[in-house]
C-alpha positions as a printed Julia matrix, in Angstrom:
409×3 Matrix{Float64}:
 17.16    5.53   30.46
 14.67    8.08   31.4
 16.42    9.64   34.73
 16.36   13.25   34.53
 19.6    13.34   36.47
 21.31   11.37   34.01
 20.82   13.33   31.04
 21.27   16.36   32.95
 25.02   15.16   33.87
 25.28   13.99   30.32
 24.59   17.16   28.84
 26.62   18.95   31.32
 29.41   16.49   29.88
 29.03   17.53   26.12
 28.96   21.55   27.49
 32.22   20.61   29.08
 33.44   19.27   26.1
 32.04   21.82   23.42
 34.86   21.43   20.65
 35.71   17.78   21.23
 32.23   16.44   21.41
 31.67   18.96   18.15
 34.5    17.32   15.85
 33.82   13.86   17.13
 29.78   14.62   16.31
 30.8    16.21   12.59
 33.17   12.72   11.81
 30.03   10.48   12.07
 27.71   12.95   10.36
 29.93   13.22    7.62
 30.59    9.66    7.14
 26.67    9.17    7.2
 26.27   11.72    4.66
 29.16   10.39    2.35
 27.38    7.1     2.91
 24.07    8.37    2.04
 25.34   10.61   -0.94
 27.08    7.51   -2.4
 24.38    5.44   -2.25
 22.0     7.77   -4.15
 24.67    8.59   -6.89
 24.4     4.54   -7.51
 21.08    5.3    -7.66
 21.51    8.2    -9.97
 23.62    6.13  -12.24
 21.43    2.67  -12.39
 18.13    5.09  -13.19
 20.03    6.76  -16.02
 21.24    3.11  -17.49
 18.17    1.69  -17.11
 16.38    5.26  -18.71
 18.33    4.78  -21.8
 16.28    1.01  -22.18
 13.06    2.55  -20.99
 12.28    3.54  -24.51
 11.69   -1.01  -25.68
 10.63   -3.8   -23.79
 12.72   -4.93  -21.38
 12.61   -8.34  -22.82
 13.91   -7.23  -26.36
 15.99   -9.07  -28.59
 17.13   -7.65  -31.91
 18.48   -9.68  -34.47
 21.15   -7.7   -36.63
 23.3    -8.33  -39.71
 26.16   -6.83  -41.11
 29.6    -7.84  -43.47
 30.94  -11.42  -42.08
 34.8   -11.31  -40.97
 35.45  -15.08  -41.26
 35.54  -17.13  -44.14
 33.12  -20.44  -43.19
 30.97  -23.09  -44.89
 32.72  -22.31  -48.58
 32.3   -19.03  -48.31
 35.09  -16.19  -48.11
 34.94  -13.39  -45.63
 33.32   -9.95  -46.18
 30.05  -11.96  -47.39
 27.03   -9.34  -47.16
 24.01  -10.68  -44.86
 20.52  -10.11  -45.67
 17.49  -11.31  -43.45
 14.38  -11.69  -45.51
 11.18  -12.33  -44.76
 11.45  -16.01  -44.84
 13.96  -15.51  -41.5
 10.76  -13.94  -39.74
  8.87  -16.64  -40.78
 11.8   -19.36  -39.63
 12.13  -17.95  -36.29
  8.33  -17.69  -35.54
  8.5   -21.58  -36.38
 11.3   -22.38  -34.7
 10.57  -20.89  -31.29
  6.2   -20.64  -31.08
  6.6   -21.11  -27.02
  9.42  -18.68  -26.7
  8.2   -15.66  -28.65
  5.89  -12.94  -27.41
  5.68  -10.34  -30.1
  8.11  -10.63  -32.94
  8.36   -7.88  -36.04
 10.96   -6.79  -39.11
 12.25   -3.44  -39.26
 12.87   -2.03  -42.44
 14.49    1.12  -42.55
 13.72    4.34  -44.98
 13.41    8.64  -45.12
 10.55   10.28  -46.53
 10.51   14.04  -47.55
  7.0    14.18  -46.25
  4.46   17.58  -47.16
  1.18   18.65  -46.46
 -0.24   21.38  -48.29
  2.8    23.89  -47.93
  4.42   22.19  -45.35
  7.32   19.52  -45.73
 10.05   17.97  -43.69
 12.61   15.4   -43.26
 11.71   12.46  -41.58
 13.05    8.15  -40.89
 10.63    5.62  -41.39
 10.27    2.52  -39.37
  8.39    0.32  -41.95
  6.94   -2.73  -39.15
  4.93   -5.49  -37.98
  1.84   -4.57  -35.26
  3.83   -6.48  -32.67
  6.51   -4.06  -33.19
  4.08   -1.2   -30.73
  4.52   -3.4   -27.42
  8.59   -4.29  -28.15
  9.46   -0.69  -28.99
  6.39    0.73  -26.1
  4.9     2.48  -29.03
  2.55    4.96  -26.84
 -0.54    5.56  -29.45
 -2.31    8.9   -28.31
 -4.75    9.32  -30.98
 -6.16    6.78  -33.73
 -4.59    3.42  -33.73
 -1.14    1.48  -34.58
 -0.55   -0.8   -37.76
 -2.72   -4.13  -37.79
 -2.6    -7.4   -40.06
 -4.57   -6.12  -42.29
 -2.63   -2.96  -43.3
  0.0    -5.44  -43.94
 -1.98   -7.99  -45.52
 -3.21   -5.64  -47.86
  0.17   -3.34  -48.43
 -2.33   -0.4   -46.99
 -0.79    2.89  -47.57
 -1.18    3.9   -43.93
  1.4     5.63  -41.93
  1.59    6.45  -37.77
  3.15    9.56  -37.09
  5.32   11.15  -34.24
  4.0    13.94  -32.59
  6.49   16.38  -33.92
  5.86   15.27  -36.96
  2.2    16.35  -36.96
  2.86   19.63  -35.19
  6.11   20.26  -38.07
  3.45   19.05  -40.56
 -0.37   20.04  -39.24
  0.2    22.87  -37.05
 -3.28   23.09  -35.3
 -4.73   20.73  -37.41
 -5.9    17.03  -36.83
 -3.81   15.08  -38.48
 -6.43   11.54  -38.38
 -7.75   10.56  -41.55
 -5.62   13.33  -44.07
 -3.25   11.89  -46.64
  0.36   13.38  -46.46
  2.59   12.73  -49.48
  5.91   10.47  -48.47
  8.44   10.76  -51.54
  5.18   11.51  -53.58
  3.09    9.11  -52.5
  0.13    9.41  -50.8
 -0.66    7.69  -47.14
 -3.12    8.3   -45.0
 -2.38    9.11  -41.04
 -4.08    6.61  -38.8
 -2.47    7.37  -35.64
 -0.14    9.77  -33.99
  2.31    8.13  -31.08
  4.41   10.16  -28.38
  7.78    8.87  -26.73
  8.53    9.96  -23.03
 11.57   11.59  -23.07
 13.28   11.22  -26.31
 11.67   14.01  -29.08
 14.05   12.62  -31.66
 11.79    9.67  -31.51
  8.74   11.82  -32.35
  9.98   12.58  -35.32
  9.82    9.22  -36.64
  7.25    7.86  -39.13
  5.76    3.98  -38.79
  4.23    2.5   -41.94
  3.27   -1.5   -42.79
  6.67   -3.51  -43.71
  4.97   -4.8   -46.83
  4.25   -1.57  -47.91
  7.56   -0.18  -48.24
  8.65   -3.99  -49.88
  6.59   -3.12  -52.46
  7.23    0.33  -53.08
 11.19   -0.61  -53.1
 11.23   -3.19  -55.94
  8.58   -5.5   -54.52
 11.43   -6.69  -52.66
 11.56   -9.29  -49.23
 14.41   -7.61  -47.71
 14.49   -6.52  -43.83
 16.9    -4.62  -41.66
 16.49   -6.81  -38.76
 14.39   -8.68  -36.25
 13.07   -7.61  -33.16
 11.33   -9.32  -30.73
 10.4    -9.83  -27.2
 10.68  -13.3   -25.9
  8.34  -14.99  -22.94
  7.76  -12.38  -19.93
  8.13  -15.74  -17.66
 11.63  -16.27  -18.42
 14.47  -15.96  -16.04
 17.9   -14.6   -16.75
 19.11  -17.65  -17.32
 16.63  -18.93  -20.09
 16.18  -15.62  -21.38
 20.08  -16.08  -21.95
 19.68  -19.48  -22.96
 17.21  -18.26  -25.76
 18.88  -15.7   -27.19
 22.39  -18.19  -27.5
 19.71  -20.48  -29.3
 18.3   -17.89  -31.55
 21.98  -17.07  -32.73
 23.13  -20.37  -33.3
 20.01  -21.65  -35.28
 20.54  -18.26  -37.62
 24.13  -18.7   -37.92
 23.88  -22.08  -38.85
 21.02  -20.9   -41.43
 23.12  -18.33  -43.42
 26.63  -20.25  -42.76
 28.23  -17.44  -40.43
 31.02  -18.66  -38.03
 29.97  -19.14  -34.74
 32.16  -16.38  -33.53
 31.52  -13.9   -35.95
 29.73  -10.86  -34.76
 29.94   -8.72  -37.37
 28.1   -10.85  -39.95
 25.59  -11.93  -37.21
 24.72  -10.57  -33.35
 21.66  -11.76  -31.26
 21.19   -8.63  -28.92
 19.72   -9.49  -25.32
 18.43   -7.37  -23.26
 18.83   -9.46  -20.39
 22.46   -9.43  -20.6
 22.45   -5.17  -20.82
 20.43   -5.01  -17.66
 22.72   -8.05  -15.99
 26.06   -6.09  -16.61
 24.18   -2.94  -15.42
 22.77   -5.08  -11.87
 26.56   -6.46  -11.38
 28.35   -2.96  -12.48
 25.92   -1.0    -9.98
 25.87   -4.2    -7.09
 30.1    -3.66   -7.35
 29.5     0.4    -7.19
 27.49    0.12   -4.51
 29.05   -2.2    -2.55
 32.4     0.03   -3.0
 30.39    2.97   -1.88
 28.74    0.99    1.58
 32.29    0.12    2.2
 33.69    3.62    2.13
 31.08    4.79    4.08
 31.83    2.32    6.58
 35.33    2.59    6.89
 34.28    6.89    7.35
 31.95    5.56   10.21
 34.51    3.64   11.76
 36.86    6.66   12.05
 34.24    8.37   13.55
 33.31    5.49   16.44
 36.96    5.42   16.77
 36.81    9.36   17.9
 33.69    9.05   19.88
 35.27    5.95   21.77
 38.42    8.02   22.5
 36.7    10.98   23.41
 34.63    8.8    25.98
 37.4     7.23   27.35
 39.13   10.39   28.03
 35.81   12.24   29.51
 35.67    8.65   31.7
 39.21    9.34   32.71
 38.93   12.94   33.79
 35.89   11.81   36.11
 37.51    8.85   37.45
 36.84    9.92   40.9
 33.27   10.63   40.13
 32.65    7.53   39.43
 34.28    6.0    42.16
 32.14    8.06   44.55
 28.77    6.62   42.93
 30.1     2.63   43.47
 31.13    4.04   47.16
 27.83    5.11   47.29
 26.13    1.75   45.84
 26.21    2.59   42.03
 25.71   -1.04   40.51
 27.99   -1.48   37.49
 25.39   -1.7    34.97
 24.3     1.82   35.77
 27.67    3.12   35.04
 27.8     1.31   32.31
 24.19    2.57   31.13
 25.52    6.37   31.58
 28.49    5.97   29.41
 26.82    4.37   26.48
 23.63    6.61   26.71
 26.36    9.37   26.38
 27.99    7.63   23.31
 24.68    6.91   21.42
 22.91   10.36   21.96
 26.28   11.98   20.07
 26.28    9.49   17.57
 22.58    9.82   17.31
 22.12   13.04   16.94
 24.99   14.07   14.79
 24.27   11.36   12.37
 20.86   12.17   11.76
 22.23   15.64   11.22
 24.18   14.69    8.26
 21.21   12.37    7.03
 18.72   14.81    7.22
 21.09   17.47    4.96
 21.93   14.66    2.29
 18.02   14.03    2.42
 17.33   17.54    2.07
 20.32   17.93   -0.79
 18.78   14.95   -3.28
 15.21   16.59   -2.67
 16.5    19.49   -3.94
 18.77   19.05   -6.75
 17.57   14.97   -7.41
 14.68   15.86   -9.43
 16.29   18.32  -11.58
 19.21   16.24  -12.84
 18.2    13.97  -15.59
 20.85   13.15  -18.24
 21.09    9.68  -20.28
 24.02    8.68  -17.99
 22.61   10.04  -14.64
 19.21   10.8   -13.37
 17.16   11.39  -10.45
 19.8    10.58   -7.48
 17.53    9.56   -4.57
 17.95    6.55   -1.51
 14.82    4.49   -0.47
 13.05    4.15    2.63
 15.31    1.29    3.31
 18.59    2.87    3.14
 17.08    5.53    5.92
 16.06    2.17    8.25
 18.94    0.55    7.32
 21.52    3.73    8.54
 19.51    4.65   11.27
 19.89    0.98   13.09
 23.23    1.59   12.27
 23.8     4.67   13.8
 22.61    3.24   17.1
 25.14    0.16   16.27
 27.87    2.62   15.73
 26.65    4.3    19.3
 26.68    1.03   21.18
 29.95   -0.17   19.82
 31.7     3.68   20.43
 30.89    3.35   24.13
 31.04    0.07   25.01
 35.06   -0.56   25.72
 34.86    3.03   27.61
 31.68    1.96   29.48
 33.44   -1.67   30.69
 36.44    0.38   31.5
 34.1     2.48   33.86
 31.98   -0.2    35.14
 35.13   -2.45   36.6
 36.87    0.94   38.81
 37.31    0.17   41.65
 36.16    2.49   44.32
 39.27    2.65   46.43
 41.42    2.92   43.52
 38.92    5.91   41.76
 39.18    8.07   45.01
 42.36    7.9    45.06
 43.29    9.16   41.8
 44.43   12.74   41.23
């Protein structure tokens, strides 16, 4: 592998051969860069699905209600649904084992001002469980606890747009800012990677917006997070549970969606798995069928260099060349061009997705990029592709006979 007077005779070969070895080189670089580029655009695409989830607990469920669109249990169709609090309290019963963190929602906007400043803001009225399912990042003070709610505290946890729009400069811990009028007191101010709308959100005890709405039990919905143990399959199981058992409760049709839906999840990020697995799969297989087209030129191209120094060759097995190092010069040959040219066209799709990779980030796409793996993984298979280019034109050059080679013209 390491005689000097082989390579020398193989690189005289490729010199020989400038354009054909060229073209042949460029159709497995380019299939190892489509291959490559594909890959990391699967990437792109399962990073930008999975970004737009980054923002709860990836073992969410939200329970939601709306207008039912089946008549069921004596009732007609376009019945209103409204979870109350006794449906948090049902659930919690029902399912102790099964339930991590579990909180309403309870939706309002508050014109909110402070001294001379005012703005425009939603409120998230919660539960303290709700920080860990929605990844509630606290920077400064703390989040809602039991006893805010116990107590109906007038206590509110701020976005941090919300206390730059509202206290400038100022530390927003401790003041009271006026929501609607009335008075709460900031306890906390929260930031959200990537998503400033969400900064601009208020959070404020569930009970105390009840009260301040007509002393009312209403909720929006239900959110949860269910055990961290669980496998797709019971986190699936769950969640089909958790539907029935509140369908059953406020006498919705099994199949109605619109008056109740259980929302997984699980079953997001197990359509995203299969949708990217089938994406990628389609992408490894056009890569392939690239890199085949491009064994198939290096194999032809061998076979007609083997060919033009049929004679050659015949002189070496005159002269006592054993088969196998015939054979070793023409695959040698075959892997060295299909070495070199496809790490070539890995190296400039490497040096492509470092470049540009970082930059793109949209809620679709972001951050295009291939593991350490998929470099391993197409560099054996580069030396595959070498082997397998050579090897018919290497057996075709191993069984010349001598008499037969020196005779050729």
């Amino acid at each position: 592998m390491f005689d000097r007077d082989v390579w020398q005779e193989i690189f005289n070969t490729l010199k020989t051969n400038k354009l054909r070895t060229f073209l042949t080189g460029f159709s497995v670089g380019w299939a190892i860069f489509i291959l490559v580029m594909l890959l990391a655009s699967v990437n792109g695409m399962q990073n930008g699905f999975v970004g737009q989830f980054n923002d709860d607990a990836t073992n969410s469920i939200f329970v939601r209600t709306g207008t039912t669109s089946k008549a069921y249990g004596g009732f007609e169709a376009g019945r209103r649904i409204q979870l109350k609090n006794d449906d948090l309290e049902y659930i919690k019963q029902t399912f102790p084992k099964d339930i991590e963190y579990i909180s309403a929602r309870y939706y309002a906007n508050a014109t909110a001002r402070y001294k001379s400043e005012t703005g425009s803001y939603s409120v998230q009225a919660t539960h303290p469980g709700h920080q860990a399912i929605e990844k509630t990042l606290v920077t400064s003070g703390r989040y809602i606890n039991e006893a805010d709610i116990v107590n109906k505290a007038k206590v509110a946890v701020i976005g941090r747009k919300v206390a730059e729009d509202l206290f400038k400069k100022e530390d927003p811990l401790g003041k009271f800012v006026e929501f609607n009028g009335l008075p709460f007191r900031v306890i906390g101010i929260f930031t959200d990677d990537g998503d400033d709308n969400a900064e601009r959100r208020i959070y404020a005890p569930v009970s105390t917006y009840q009260r301040i709405y007509g002393n009312t039990n209403e909720i929006a919905s239900i959110a949860l997070t269910y055990n961290p143990n669980y496998d797709l399959t019971e986190a699936l199981d769950f969640s089909e549970r958790l539907e029935i058992l509140m369908k059953r409760r406020h006498k919705i049709a099994p199949e109605d969606q619109a008056g109740l839906s259980v929302w997984n999840y699980a079953e997001a990020f197990n359509d995203i798995s299969s949708f990217t697995a089938v994406l990628k799969g389609i992408g490894i297989g056009v890569g392939f069928l690239i890199l085949i087209a491009g064994i198939v030129g290096i194999g032809n191209i061998m076979v007609f260099t083997i060919k033009e120094r049929t004679k050659e060759i015949g002189v070496r097995k005159a002269l006592g060349a054993r088969p196998s190092q015939i054979v070793n010069l023409v695959l040698l040959e075959s892997v060295f061009i299909t070495a070199i040219s496809g790490f070539v066209g890995l190296l400039f799709a490497w040096m492509i997705l470092a470049a540009i990779g970082p930059m793109i980030q949209t809620p679709a796409f972001s951050n295009p990029s291939v593991n350490l793996s998929t470099v391993i993984t197409a560099t054996i298979i580069l030396v595959i592709a070498g082997v397998l280019a050579g090897l018919l034109p290497a057996m075709k050059a191993a069984n010349v006979k001598p008499i037969v080679a020196l005779s050729d013209k």
